[in-house]
N, C-alpha and C positions, 0 to 999 in steps of 0.2 A: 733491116736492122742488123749489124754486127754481133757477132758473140765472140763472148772473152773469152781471150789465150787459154785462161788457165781452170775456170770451171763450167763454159763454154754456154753459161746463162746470156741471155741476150743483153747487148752492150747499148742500153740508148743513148743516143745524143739528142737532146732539144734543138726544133730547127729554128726556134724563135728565142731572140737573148733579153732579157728581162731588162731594160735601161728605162729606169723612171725618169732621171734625169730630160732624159732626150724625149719622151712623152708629154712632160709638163711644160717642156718650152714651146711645145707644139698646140699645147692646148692654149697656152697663153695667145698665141696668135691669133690676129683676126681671120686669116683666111690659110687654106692647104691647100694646094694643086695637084699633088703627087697622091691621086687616086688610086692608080693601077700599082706602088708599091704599098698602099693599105691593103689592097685586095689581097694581094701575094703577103703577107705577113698574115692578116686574116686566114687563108684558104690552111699556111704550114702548122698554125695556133690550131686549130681543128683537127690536123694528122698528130699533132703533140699531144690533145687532149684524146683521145684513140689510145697511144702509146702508153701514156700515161695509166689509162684504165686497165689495159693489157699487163701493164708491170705491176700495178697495185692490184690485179685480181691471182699475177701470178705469186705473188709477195704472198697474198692470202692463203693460198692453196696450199704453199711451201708447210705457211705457219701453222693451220689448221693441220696438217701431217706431222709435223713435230708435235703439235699439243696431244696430237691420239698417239702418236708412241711413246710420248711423255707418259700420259696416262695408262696405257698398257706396260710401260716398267713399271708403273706405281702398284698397279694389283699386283706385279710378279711379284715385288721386293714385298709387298706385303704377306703376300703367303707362304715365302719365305721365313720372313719372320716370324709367324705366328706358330713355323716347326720349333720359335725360341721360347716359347707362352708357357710361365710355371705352368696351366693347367693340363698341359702336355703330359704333361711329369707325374700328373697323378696317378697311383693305382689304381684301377676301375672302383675299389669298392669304395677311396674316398670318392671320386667324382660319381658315384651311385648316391651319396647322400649329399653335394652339393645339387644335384637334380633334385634330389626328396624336398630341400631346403625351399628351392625356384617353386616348385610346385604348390608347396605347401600354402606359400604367401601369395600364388595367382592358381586358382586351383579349377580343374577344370569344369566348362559351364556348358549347358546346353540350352538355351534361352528358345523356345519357341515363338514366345510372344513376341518377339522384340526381331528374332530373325540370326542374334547373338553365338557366334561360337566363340569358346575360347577354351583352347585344348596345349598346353604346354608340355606338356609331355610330349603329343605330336610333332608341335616345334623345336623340341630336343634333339629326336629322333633323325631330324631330317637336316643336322649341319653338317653331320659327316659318318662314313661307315663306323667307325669307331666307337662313336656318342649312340648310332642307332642304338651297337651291340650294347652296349651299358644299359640304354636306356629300356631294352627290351627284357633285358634279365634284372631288371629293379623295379620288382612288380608295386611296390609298392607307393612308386609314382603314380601308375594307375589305378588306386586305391579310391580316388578322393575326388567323388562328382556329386553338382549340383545340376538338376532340372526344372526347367520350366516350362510346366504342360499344358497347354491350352491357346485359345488364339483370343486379341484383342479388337479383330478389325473382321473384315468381309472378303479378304481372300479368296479368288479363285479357288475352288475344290485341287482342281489338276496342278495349282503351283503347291498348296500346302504338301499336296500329295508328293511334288516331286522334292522337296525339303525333307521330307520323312525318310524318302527312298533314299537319301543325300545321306543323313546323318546316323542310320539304324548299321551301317556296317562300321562308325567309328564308335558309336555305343559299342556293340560287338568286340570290338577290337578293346578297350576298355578293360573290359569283362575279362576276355583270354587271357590277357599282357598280367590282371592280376589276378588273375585264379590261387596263386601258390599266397594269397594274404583275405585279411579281413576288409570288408568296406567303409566307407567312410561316408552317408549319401543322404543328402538334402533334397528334397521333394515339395515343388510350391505349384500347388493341383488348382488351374482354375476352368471355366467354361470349355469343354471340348467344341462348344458350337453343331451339336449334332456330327462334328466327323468321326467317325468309328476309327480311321486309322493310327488313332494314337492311341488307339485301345492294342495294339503292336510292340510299341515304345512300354507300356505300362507289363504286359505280357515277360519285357524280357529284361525289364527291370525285377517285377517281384520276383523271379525264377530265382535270383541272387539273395531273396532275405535271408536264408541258412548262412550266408556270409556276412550280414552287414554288423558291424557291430558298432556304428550312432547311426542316429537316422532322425535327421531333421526332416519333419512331413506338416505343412501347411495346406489346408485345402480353403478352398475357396468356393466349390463348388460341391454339395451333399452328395451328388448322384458320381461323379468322377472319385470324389474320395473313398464311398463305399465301392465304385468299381476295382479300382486298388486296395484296400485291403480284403476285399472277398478272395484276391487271389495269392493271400502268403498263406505260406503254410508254414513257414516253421522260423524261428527266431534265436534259435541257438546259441546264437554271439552274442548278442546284441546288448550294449552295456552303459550305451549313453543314449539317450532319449530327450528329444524336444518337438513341444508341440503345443497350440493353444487350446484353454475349455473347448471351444463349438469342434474342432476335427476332434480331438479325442473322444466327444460325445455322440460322433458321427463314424468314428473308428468300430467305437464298443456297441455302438447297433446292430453294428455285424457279427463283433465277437464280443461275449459278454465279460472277457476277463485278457485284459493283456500277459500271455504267454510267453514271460523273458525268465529265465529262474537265473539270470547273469545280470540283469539289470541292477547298474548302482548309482547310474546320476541322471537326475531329471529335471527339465526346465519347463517352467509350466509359468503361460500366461494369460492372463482373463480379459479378453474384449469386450464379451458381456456378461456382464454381472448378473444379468437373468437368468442363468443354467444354474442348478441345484447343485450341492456340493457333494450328491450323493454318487454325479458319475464319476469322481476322483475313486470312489470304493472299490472301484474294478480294478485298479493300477496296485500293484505290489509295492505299496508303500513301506511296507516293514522291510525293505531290501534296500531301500535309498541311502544311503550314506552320503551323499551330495544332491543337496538339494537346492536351486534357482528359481524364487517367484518372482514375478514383476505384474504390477498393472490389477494386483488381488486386492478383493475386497479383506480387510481385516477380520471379520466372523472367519472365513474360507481358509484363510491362515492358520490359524490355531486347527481348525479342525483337520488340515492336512498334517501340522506337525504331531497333533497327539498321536497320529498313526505310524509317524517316524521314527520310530524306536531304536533306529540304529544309527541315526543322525550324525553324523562326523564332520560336514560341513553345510553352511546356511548360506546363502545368501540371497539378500533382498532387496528391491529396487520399485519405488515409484508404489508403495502401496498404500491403499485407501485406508486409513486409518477410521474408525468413528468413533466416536467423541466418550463410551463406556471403556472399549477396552484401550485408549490412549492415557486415561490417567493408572491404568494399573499395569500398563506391559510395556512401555515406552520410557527408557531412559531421560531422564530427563537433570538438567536444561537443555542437552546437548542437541537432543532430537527432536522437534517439531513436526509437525504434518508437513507445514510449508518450506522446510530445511529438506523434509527427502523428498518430497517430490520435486526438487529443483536437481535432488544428484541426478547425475547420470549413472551412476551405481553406489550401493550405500550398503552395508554392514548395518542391520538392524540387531542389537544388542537388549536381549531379555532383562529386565530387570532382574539380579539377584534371588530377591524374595521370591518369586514367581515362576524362578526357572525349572521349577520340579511340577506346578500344577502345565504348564504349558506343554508340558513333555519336551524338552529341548536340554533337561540336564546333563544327556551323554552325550553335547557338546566339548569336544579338545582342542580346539581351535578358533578362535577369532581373530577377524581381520575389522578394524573399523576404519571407515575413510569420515570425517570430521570436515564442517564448515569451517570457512574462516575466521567467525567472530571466538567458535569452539577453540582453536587452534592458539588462538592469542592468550585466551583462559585456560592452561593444561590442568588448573585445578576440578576443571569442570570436569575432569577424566578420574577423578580419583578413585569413583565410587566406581569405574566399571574396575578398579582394580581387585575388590573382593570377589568380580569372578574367579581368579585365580587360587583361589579356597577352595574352587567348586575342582581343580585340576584343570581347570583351563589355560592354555595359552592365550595372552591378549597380547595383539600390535596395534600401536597406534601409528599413525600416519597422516 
């Protein structure tokens, strides 16, 4: 095969010339004689299609080497580019709180059951030296974790064990990164299954309660929940609080009085209506200034808020109303039993008359979220307006 003059790729010539014309007159005929010039057209058609595949695999090779330089200028020019990215241009300490910002709204998780990490601050950390150093001196990214302790399934011992060993030096590192702030940490405790080694994990979480200051703790399991908090010892910070009747009841088994003297907002909700309203008494209710019920029997209500004495903000979702105190402490037409149990959060609003025996007078602020039939009636709102007599703010909405 020849090659060209001038970029010296091989030059093919076909040894076979494609004439339909002279094929079809041939086929028309009844008979051919000239066998030995079929053979020889045959035998050069087979070195053609050889050549052929030769030129189209070289064609390929060419092309596929262009497409991967192609695409290796495209990363270069990209990275290039991205030295043009306003984020570039930020001063560390605004791109300190576009991190706080990312974090905030995907905040980090440690999912045992499920097998789940999700650590954004890590992912931060690791797109370039730059973003590490930001991210390492903005402790406050590593402020804000959620765990999930306990296993779902039958797990190997030695895999659960090597997950533990996996994940206890990114807790760790957690911990370091935010030493210079307060915590932010959510806690959903269920069956350890007999493994002790998350009795590790729990260890070097409560070592941190002197720093937390909210702390979402759900237990699920009596004996893991009292193993955690057997082991804080101090609460110092700590100034927002959520957690349902049964772990709270199972908290103050172990300690007969919750130890926040900073505590001011608390979120309490009732699964089951069987527990006494007497273990609420151990909780520094005259400290709350924000308080969050959902899922509460209406007797349990009142008795919580007449202890509220500093009350500033209320809010209430999904509570069990019965049928004595709904005609005297329930707004009405506006509110029904069957109107708030369909919100997904609801402004429950005292009657006027009644806001001094409830205890809920040094109320300043209401927020009321209203049905839709309410909405279309705005007269049906007039009377919550003599709260403002009482010095309250009302919004409606």
């Amino acid at each position: 095969m020849t090659q060209c003059s001038k970029c010296g790729a091989p030059n093919f010539q076909p040894r076979v010339s494609v004439n339909s014309d002279k094929i079809q007159q041939q086929l028309r005929s009844l008979g051919f004689a000239d066998k030995a010039s079929v053979d020889e057209l045959l035998h050069d058609a087979e070195k053609d299609f050889d050549a052929y595949d030769a030129e189209i695999a070289r064609l390929e090779t060419a092309i596929s080497v262009l497409k991967h330089k192609r695409r290796r200028l495209e990363g270069h020019v990209a990275k290039y580019r991205s030295l043009l990215s306003p984020i570039r241009r930020l001063p560390p300490e605004i791109l300190g709180l576009v991190f706080l910002l990312c974090c905030q709204e995907s905040r980090s998780y440690f999912d045992l059951c499920d097998g789940d990490i999700t650590l954004p601050a890590v992912v931060l950390s690791q797109v370039c030296t730059s973003w590490r150093q930001v991210a390492s001196k903005t402790s406050s990214i590593w402020s804000h974790l959620h765990f999930e302790l306990g296993w779902l399934d039958d797990r190997p011992n030695h895999l659960k064990q090597k997950f533990i060993e996996q994940i206890l030096p990114l807790i760790n590192l957690y911990f370091e990164r935010s030493s210079q702030v307060s915590l932010d940490l959510g806690l959903r405790l269920r069956s350890f299954m007999g493994n002790h080694d998350l009795e590790s994990i729990l260890k070097m979480i409560t070592s941190t309660s002197h720093r937390w200051n909210s702390l979402y703790v759900w237990g699920e399991s009596d004996s893991e929940t009292k193993v955690f908090w057997s082991q804080i010892t101090e609460l110092s910070r700590l100034e927002y609080f959520e957690t349902d009747f049964e772990t709270l009841a199972w908290l103050l088994g172990i300690s007969q009085n919750l130890r926040a003297h900073r505590l001011r907002w608390l979120y309490l909700e009732d699964n089951f209506p069987e527990l006494h309203i007497t273990i609420i008494t151990a909780v520094p209710l005259a400290q709350i200034t924000t308080l969050s019920l959902s899922t509460i029997g209406s007797r349990k209500v009142f008795e919580i808020l007449r202890r509220c004495i500093n009350l500033s903000e209320l809010v209430m979702s999904d509570i069990r109303w019965t049928h004595s105190h709904l005609s005297l402490h329930v707004t009405k037409p506006t509110f029904r039993p069957e109107t708030l149990n369909k919100m997904v959060r609801s402004r429950w609003i005292p009657d006027p008359t009644f806001s001094s025996e409830i205890g809920v007078a040094c109320l300043r602020s209401i927020k009321l979220i209203g049905d839709e039939r309410a909405a279309k009636k705005p007269s049906l709102y007039n009377s919550l307006m003599e709260l403002e007599k009482f010095g309250l703010r009302v919004e409606i909405f």
